[in-house]
C-alpha positions in Angstrom: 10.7 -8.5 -10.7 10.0 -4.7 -10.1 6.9 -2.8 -9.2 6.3 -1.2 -12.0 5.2 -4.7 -13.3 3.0 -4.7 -10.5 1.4 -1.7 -10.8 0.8 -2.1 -14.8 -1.0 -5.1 -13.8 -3.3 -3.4 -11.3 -3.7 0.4 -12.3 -3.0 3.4 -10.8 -6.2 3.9 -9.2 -5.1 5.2 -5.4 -7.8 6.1 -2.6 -6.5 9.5 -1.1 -7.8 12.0 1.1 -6.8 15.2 2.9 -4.8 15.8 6.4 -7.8 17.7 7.3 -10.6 14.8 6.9 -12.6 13.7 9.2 -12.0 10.4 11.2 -15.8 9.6 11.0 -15.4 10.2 6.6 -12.1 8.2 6.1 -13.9 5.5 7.8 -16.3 5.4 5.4 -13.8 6.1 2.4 -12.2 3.0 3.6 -15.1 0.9 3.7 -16.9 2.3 0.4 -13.9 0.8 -1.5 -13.0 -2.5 0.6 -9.7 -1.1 1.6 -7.3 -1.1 3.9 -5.9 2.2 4.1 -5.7 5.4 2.4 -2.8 7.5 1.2 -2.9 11.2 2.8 -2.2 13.6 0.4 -1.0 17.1 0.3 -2.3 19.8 -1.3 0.0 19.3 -4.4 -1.1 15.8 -4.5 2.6 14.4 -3.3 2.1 11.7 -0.1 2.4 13.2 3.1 1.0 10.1 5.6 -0.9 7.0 5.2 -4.1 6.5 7.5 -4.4 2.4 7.6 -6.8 0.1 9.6 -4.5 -0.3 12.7 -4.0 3.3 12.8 -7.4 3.7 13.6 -8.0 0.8 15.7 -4.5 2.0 18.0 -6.5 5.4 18.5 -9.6 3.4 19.5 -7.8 0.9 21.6 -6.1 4.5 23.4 -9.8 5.7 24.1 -9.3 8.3 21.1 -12.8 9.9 20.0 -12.8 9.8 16.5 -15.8 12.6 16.3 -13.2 15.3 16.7 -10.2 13.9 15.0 -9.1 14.0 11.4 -6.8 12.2 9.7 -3.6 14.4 10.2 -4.5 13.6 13.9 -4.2 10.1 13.3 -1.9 9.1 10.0 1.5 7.3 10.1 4.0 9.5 8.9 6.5 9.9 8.0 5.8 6.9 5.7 7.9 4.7 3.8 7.5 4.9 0.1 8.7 2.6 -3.0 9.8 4.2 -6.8 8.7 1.5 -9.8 12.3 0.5 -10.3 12.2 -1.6 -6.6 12.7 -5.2 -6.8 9.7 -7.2 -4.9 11.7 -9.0 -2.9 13.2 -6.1 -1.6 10.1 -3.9 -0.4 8.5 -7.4 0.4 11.1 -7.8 3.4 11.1 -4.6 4.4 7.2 -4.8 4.9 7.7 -7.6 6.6 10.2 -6.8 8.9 8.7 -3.3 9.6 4.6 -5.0 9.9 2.5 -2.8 7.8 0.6 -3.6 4.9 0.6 -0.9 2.2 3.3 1.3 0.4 2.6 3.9 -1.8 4.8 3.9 -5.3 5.8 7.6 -5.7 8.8 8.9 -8.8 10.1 12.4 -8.3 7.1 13.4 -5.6 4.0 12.1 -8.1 2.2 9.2 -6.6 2.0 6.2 -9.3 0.3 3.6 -7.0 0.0 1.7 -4.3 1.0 -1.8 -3.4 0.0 -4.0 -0.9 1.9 -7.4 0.6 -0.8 -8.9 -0.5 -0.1 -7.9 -4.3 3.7 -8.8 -3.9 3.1 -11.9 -2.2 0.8 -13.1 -4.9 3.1 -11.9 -7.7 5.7 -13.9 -6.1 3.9 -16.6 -5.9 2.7 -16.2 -10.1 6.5 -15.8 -10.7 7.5 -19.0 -8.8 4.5 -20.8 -10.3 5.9 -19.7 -14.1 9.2 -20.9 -13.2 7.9 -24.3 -12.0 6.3 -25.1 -15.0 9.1 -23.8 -17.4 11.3 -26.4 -15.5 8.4 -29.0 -15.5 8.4 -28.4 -19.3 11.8 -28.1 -20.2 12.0 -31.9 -18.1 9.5 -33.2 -20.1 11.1 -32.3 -23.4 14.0 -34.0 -22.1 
């Protein structure tokens, strides 16, 4: 299975904001839409960092004030990204093995989407669960 299956099942809708926003404002962009991080764009729109949860709670843990600091202070980057043509599997182990939670899908610098282990995991698990049942019914037509 690829991504772009993924991402045509959940939309295209990505939270993004600016290098040069506010710690105190991405904050509250993250908890406005229930999210767990938010893709940091440039001003052409292409990804540039990601600002996640444990980004902001390492800078907390480190004493960091966030009243001062924007996001460019604070974002991952350089970040890893995944095209529409990447197999599940594949960006589901390197998420794994690398512990973060989001990637952002980009094809030739345009960000498409963004996919979290939570979305592969449960596509995974939708795939597994089709192919149980196909074998399930092809034994019972046996």
């Amino acid at each position: 299975m690829k991504l772009e299956s993924i991402l045509a099942a959940k939309g295209p809708l990505v939270i993004t904001t600016g290098a040069g926003t506010s710690i105190p404002d991405a904050i509250a962009l993250l908890a406005h839409h229930n999210i767990g991080a938010v893709v940091v764009v440039d001003p052409a729109g292409a990804p540039s960092g990601i600002l996640s949860e444990r980004d902001i709670i390492r800078h907390l843990a480190a004493s960091d004030a966030p009243a001062g600091a924007t996001v460019g202070d604070w974002m991952t980057t350089p970040i890893t990204v995944a095209t529409p043509a990447d197999d599940v599997d594949a960006v589901l182990q390197t998420m794994t093995a690398r512990r973060f939670r989001h990637v952002p899908v980009v094809e030739r610098g345009q960000l498409l989407g963004i996919v979290t282990i939570g979305d592969l995991v449960k596509a995974e698990r939708d795939d597994f669960q089709g192919a149980i049942e196909s074998l399930e019914s092809q034994l019972l037509d046996a």
